[in-house]
N, CA, C and O atoms as CSV, one atom per row, in Angstrom:
chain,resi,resn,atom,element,x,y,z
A,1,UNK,N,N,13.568,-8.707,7.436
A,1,UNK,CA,C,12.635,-7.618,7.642
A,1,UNK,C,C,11.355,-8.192,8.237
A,1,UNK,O,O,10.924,-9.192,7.663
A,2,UNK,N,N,10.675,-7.740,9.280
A,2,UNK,CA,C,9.752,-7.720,10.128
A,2,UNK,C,C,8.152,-7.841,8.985
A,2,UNK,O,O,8.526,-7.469,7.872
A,3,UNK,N,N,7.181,-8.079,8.951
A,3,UNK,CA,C,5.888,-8.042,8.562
A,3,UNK,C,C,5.627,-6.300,8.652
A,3,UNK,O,O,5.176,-5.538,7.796
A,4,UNK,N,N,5.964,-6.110,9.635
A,4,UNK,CA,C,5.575,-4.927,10.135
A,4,UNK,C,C,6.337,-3.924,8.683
A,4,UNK,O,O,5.917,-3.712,7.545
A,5,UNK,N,N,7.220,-3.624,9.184
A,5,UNK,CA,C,8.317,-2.991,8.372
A,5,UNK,C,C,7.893,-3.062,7.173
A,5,UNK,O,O,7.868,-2.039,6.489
A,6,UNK,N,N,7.454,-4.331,6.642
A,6,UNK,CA,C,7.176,-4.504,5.072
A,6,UNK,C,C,6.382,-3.738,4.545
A,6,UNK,O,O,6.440,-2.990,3.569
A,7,UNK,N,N,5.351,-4.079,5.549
A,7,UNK,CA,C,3.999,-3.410,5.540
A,7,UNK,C,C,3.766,-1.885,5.202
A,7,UNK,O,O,3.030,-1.348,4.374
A,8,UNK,N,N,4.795,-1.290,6.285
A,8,UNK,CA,C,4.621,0.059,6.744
A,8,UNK,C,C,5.515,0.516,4.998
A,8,UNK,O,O,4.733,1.183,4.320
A,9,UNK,N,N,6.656,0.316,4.391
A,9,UNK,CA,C,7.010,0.315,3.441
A,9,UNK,C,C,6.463,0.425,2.191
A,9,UNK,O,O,6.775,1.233,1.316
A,10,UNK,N,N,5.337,-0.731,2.143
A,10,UNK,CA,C,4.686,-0.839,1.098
A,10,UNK,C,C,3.520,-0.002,1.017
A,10,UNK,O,O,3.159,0.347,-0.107
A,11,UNK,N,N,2.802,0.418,2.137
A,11,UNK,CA,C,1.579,1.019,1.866
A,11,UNK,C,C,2.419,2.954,1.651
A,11,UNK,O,O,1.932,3.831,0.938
A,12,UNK,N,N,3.518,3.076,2.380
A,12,UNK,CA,C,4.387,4.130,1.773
A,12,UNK,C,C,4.791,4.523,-0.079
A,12,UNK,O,O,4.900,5.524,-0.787
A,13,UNK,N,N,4.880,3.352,-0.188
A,13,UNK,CA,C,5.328,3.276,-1.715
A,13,UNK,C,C,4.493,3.256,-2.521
A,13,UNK,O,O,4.809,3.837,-3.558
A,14,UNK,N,N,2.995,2.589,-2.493
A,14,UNK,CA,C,1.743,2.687,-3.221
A,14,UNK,C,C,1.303,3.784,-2.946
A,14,UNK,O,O,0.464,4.094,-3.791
A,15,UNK,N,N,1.464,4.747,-1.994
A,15,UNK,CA,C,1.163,6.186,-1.899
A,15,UNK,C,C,1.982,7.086,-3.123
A,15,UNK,O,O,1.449,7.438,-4.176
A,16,UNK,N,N,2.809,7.250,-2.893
A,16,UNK,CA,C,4.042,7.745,-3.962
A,16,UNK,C,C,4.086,7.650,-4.724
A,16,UNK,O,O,4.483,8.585,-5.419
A,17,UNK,N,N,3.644,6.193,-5.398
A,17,UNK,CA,C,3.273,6.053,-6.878
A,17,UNK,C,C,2.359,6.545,-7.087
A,17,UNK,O,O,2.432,7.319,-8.041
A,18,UNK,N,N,1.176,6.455,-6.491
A,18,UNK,CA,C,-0.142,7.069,-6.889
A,18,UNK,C,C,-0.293,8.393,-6.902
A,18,UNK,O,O,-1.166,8.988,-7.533
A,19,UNK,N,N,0.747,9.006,-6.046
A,19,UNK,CA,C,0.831,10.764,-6.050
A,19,UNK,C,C,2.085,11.075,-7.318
A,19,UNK,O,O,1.871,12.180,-7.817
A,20,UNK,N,N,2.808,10.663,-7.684
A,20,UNK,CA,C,4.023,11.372,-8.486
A,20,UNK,C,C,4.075,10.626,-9.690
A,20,UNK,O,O,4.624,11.141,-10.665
A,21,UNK,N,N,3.550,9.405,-9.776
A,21,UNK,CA,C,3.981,8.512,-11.557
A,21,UNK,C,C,3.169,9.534,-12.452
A,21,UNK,O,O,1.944,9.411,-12.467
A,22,UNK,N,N,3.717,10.454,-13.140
A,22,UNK,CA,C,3.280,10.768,-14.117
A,22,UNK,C,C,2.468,10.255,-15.161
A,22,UNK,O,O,3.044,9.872,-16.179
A,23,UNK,N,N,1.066,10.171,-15.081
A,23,UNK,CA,C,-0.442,9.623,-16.057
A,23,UNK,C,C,-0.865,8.952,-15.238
A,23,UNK,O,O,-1.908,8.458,-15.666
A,24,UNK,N,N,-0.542,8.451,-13.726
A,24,UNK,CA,C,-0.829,7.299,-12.823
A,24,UNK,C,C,-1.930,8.447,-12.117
A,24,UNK,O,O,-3.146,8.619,-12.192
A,25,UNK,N,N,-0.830,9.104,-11.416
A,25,UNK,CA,C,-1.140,10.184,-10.839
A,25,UNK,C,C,-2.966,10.863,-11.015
A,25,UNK,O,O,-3.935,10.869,-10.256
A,26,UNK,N,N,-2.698,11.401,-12.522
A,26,UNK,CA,C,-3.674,12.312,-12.393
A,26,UNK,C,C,-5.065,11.573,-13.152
A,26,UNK,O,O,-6.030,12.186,-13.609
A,27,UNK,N,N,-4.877,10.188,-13.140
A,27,UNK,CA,C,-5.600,9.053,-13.673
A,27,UNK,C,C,-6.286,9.262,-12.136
A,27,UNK,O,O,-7.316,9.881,-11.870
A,28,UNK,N,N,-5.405,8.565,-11.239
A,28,UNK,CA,C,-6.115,8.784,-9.581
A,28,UNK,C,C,-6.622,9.903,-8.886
A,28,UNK,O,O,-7.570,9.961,-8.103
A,29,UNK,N,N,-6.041,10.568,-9.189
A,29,UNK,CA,C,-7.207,11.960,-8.643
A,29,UNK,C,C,-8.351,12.540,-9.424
A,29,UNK,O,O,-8.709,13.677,-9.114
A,30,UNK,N,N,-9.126,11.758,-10.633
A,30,UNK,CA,C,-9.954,12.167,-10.878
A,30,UNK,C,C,-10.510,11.274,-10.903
A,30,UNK,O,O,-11.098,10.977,-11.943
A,31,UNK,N,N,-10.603,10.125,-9.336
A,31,UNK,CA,C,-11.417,8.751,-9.147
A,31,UNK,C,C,-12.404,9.239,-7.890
A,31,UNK,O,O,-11.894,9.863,-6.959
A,32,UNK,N,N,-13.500,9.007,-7.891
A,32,UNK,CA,C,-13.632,9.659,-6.517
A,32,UNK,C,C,-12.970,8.548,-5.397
A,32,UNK,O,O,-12.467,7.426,-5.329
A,33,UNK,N,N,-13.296,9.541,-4.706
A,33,UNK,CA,C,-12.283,9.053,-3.434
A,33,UNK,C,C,-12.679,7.657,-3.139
A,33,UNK,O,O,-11.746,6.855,-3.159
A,34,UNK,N,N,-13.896,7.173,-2.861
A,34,UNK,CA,C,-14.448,5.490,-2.343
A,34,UNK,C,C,-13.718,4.915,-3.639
A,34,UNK,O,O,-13.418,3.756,-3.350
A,35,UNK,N,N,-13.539,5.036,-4.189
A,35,UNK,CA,C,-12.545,4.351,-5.325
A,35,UNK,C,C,-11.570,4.340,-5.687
A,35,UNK,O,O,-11.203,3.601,-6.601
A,36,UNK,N,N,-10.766,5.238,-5.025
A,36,UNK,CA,C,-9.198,5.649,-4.624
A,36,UNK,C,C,-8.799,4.502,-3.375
A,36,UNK,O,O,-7.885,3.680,-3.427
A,37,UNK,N,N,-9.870,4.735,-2.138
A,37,UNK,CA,C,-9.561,3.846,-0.938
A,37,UNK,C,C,-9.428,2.340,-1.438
A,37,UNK,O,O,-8.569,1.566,-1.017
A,38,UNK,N,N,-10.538,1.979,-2.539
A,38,UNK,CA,C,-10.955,0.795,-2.661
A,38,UNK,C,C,-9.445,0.154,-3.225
A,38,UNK,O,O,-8.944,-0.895,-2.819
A,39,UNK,N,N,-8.870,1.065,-4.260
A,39,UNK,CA,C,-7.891,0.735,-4.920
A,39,UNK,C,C,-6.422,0.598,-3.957
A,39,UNK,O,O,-5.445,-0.131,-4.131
A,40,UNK,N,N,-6.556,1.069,-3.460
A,40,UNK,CA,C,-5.531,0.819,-2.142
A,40,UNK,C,C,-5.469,-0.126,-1.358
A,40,UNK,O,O,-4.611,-0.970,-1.104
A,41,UNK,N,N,-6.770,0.163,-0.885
A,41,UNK,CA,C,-7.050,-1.566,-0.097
A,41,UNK,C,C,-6.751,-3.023,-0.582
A,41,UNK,O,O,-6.422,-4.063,-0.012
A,42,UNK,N,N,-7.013,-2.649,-1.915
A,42,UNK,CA,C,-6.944,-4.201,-2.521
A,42,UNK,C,C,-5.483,-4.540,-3.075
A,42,UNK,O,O,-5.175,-5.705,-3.327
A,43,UNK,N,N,-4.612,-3.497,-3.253
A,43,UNK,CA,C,-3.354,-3.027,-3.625
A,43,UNK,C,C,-2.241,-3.889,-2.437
A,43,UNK,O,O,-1.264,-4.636,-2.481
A,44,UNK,N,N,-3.265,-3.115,-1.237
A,44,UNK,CA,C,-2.401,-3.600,0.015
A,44,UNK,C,C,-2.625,-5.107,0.122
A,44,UNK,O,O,-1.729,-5.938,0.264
A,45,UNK,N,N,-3.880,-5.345,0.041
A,45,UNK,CA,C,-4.510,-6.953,0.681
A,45,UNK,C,C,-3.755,-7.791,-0.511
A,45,UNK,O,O,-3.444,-8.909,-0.101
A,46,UNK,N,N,-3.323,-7.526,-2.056
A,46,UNK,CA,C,-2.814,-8.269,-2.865
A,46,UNK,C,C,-1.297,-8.424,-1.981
A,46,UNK,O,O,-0.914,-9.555,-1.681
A,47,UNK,N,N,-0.483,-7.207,-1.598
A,47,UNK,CA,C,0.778,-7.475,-1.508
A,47,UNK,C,C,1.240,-8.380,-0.175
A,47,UNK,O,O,2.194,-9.114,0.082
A,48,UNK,N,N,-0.549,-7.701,0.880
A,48,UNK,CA,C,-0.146,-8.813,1.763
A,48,UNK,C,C,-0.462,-10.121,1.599
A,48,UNK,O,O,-0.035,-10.950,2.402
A,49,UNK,N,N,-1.289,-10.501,0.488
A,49,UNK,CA,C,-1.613,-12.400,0.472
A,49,UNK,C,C,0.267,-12.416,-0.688
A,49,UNK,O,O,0.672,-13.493,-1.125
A,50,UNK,N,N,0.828,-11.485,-0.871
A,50,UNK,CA,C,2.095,-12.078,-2.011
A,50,UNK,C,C,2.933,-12.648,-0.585
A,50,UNK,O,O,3.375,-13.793,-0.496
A,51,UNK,N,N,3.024,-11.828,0.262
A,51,UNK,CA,C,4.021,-11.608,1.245
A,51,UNK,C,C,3.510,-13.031,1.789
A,51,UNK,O,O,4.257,-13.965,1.499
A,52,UNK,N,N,2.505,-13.313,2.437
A,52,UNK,CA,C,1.752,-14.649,3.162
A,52,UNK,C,C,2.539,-16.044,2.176
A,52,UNK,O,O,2.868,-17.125,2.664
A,53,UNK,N,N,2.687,-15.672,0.845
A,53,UNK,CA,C,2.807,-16.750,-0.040
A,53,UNK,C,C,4.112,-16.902,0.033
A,53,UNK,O,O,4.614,-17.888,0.573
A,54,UNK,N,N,4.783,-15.973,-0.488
A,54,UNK,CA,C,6.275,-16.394,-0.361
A,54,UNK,C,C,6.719,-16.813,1.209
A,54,UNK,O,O,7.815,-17.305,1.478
A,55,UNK,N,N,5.887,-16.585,1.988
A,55,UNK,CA,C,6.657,-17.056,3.824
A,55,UNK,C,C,6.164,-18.789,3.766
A,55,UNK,O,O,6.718,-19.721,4.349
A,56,UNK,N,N,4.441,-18.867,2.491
A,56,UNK,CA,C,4.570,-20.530,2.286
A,56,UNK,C,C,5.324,-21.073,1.914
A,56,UNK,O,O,5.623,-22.188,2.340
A,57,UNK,N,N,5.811,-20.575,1.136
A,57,UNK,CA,C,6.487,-21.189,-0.057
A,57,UNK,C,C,8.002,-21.490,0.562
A,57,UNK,O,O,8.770,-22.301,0.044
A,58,UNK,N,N,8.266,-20.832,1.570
A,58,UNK,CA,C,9.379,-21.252,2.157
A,58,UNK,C,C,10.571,-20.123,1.536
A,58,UNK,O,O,11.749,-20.040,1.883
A,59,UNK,N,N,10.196,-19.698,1.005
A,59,UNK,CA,C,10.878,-18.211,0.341
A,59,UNK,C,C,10.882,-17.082,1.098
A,59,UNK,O,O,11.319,-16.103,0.492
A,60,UNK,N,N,10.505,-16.870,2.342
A,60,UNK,CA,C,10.602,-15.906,3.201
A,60,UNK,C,C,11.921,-15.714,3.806
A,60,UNK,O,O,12.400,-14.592,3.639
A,61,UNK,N,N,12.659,-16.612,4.513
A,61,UNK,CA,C,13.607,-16.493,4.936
A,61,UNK,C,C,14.889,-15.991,3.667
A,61,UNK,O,O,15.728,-15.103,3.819
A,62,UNK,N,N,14.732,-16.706,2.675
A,62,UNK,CA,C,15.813,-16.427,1.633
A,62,UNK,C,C,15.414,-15.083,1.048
A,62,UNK,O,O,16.373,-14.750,0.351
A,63,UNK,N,N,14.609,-14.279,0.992
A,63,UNK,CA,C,14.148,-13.017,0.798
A,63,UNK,C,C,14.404,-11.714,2.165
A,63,UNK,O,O,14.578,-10.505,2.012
A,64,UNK,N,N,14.353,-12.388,3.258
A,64,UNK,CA,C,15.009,-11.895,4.492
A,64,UNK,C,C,13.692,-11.483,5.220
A,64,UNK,O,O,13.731,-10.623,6.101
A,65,UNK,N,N,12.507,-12.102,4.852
A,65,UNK,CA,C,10.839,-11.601,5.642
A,65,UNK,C,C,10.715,-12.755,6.843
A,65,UNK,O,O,10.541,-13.970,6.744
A,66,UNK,N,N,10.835,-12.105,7.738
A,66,UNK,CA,C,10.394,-12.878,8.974
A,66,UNK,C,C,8.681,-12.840,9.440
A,66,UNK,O,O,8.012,-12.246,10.285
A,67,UNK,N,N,8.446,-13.794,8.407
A,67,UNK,CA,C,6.902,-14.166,8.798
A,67,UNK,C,C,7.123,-15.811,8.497
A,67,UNK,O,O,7.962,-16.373,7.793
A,68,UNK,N,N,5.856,-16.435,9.445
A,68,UNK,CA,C,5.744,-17.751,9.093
A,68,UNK,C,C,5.034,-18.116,8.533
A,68,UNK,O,O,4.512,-17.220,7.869
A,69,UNK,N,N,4.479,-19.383,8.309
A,69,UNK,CA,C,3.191,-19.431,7.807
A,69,UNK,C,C,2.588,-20.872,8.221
A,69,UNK,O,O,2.739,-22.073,8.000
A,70,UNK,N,N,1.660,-19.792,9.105
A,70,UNK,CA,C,1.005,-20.913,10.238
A,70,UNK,C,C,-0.062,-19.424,11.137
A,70,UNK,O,O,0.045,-18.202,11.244
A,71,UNK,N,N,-0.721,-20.163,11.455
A,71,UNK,CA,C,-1.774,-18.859,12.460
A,71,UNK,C,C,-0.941,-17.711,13.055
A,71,UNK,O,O,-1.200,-16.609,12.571
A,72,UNK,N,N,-0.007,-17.748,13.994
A,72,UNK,CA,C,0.606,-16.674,14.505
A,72,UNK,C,C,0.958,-16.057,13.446
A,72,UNK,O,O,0.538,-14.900,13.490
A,73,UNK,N,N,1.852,-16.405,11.987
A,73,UNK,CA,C,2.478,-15.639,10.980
A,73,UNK,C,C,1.077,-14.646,10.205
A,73,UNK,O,O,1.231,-13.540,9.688
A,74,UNK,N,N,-0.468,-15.531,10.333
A,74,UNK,CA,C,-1.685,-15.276,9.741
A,74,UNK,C,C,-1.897,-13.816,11.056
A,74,UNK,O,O,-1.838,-12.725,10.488
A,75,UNK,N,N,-1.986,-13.772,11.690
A,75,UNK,CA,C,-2.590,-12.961,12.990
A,75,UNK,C,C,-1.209,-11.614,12.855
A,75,UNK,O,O,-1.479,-10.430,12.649
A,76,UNK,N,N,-0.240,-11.977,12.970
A,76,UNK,CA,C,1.178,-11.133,12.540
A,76,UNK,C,C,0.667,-9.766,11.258
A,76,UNK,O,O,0.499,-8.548,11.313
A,77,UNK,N,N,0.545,-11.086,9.939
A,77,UNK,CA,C,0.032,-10.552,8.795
A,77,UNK,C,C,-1.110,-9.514,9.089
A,77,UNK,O,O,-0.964,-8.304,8.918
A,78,UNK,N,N,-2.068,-10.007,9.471
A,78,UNK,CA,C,-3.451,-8.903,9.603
A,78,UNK,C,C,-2.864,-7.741,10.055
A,78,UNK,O,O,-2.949,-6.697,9.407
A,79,UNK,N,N,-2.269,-7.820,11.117
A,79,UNK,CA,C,-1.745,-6.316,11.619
A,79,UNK,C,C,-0.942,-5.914,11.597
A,79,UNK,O,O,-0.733,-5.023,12.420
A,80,UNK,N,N,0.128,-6.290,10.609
A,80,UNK,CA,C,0.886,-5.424,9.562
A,80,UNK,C,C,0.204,-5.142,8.354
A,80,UNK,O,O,0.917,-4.517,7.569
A,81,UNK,N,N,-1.404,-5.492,7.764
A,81,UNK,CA,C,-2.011,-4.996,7.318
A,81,UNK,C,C,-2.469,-3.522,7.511
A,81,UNK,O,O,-2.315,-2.495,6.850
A,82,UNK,N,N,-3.103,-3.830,8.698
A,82,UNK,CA,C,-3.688,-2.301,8.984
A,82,UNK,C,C,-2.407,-1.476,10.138
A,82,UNK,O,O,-2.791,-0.718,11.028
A,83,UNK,N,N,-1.248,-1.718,9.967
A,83,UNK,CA,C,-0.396,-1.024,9.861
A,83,UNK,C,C,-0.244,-0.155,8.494
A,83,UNK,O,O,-0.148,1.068,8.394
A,84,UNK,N,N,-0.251,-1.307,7.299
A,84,UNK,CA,C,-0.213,-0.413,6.122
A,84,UNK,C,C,-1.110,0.662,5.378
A,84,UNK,O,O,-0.747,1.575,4.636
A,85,UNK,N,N,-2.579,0.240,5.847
A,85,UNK,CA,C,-3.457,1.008,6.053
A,85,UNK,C,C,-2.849,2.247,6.097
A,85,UNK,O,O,-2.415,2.946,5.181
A,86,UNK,N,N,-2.869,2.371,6.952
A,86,UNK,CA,C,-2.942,3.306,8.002
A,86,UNK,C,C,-1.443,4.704,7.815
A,86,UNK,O,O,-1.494,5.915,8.033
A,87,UNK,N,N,0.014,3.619,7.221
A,87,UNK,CA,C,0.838,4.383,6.658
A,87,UNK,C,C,0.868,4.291,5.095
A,87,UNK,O,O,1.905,4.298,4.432
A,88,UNK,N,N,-0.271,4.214,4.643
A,88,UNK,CA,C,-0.875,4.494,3.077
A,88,UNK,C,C,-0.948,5.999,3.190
A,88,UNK,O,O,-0.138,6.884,2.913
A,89,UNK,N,N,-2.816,6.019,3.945
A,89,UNK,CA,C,-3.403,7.337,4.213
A,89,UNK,C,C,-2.515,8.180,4.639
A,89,UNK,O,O,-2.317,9.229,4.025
A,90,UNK,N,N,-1.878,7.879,5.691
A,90,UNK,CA,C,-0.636,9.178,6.142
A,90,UNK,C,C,0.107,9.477,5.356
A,90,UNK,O,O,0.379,10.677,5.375
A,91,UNK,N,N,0.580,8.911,4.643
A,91,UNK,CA,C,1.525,9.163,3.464
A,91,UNK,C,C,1.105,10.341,2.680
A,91,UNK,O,O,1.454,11.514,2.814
A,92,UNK,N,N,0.022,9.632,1.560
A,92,UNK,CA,C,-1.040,10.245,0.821
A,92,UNK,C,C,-1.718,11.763,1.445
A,92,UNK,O,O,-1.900,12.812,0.827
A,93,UNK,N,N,-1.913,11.546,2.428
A,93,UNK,CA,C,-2.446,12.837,2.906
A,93,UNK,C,C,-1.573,14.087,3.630
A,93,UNK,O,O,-1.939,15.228,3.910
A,94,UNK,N,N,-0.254,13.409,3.824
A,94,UNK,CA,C,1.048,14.636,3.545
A,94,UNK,C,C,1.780,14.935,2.661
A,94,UNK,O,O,2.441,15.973,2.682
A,95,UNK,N,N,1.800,14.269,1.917
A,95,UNK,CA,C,2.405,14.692,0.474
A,95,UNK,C,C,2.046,15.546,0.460
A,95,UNK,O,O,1.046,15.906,1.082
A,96,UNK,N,N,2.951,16.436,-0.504
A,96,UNK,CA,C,2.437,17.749,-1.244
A,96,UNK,C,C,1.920,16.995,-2.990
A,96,UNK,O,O,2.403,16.099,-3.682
A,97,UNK,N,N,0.647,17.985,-3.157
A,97,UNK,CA,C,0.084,17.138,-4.926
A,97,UNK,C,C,1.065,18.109,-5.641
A,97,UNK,O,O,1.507,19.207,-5.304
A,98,UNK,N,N,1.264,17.301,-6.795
A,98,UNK,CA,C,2.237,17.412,-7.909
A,98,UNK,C,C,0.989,18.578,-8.916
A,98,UNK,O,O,-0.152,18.254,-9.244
A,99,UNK,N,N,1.490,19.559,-9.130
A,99,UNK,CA,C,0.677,20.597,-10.201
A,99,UNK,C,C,-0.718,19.982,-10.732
A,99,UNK,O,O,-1.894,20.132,-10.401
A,100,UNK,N,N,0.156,18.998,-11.994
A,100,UNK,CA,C,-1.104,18.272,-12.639
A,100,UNK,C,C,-2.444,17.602,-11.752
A,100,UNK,O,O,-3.616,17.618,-12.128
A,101,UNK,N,N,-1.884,16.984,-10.404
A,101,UNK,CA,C,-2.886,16.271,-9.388
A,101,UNK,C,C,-3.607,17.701,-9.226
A,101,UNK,O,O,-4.801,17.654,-9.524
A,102,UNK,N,N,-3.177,18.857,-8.851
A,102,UNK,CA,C,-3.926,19.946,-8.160
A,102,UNK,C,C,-4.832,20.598,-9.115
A,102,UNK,O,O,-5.819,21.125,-8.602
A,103,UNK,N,N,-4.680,20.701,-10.765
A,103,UNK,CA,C,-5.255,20.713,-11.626
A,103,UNK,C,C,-6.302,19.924,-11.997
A,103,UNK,O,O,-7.322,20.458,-12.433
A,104,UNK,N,N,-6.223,18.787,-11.900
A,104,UNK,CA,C,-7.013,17.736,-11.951
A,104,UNK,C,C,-8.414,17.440,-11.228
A,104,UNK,O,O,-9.513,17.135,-11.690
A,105,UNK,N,N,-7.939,17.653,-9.863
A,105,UNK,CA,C,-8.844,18.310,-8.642
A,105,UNK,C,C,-9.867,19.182,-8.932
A,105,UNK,O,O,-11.056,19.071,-9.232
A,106,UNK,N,N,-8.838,20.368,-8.709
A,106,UNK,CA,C,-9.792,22.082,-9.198
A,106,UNK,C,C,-10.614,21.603,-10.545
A,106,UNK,O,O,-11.704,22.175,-10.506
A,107,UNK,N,N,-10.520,20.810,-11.674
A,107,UNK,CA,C,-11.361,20.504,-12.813
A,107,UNK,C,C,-12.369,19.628,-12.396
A,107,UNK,O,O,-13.315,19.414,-13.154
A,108,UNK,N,N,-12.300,19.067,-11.245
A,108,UNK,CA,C,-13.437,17.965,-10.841
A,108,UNK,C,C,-14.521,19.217,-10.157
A,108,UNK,O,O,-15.360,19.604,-10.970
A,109,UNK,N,N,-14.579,19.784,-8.964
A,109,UNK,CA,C,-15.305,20.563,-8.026
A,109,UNK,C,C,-15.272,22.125,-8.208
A,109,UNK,O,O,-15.884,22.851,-7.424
């Protein structure tokens, strides 16, 4: 699997959890938002320094991640970062909210 792919995957899946895990969920929608992003960001930047580590560690290939680890694999990484970015927010912001999230909301504003 590509950096890319991983990427785009993972910032998919930290969306999903954060919209549907039941107590996760409606824990996060009553964060304000600069603290929702923040939590994402760092969510993503953790999974991409995991991903960077295992391609050190020489565990990339036996995991099936085609990244290296060397500058090009570093430059690769960044922008399958803000790939994930980017299919976080999209995610998150088409979902449909789960009752309790929409409740949660309407009790904040």
């Amino acid at each position: 699997m590509t950096a890319d792919g991983l990427a785009l995957y993972a910032g998919v899946v930290l969306s999903m959890l954060f919209s549907y895990v039941p107590g996760l969920n409606t824990w996060f929608a009553a964060l304000e938002s600069i603290y929702k992003r923040l939590i994402m960001l760092g969510l993503l930047l953790l999974t991409a320094g995991a991903v960077y580590g295992i391609a050190c560690l020489g565990w990339g290939g036996d995991l099936g991640v085609a990244l290296t680890c060397d500058k090009q694999g570093l430059v690769e990484l960044v922008r399958a970062f803000v790939l994930a970015m980017i299919a976080n927010q999209a995610a998150y912001q088409i979902s449909p909210e789960a009752n309790k999230v929409r409740a949660v909301k309407a009790s904040k504003g």
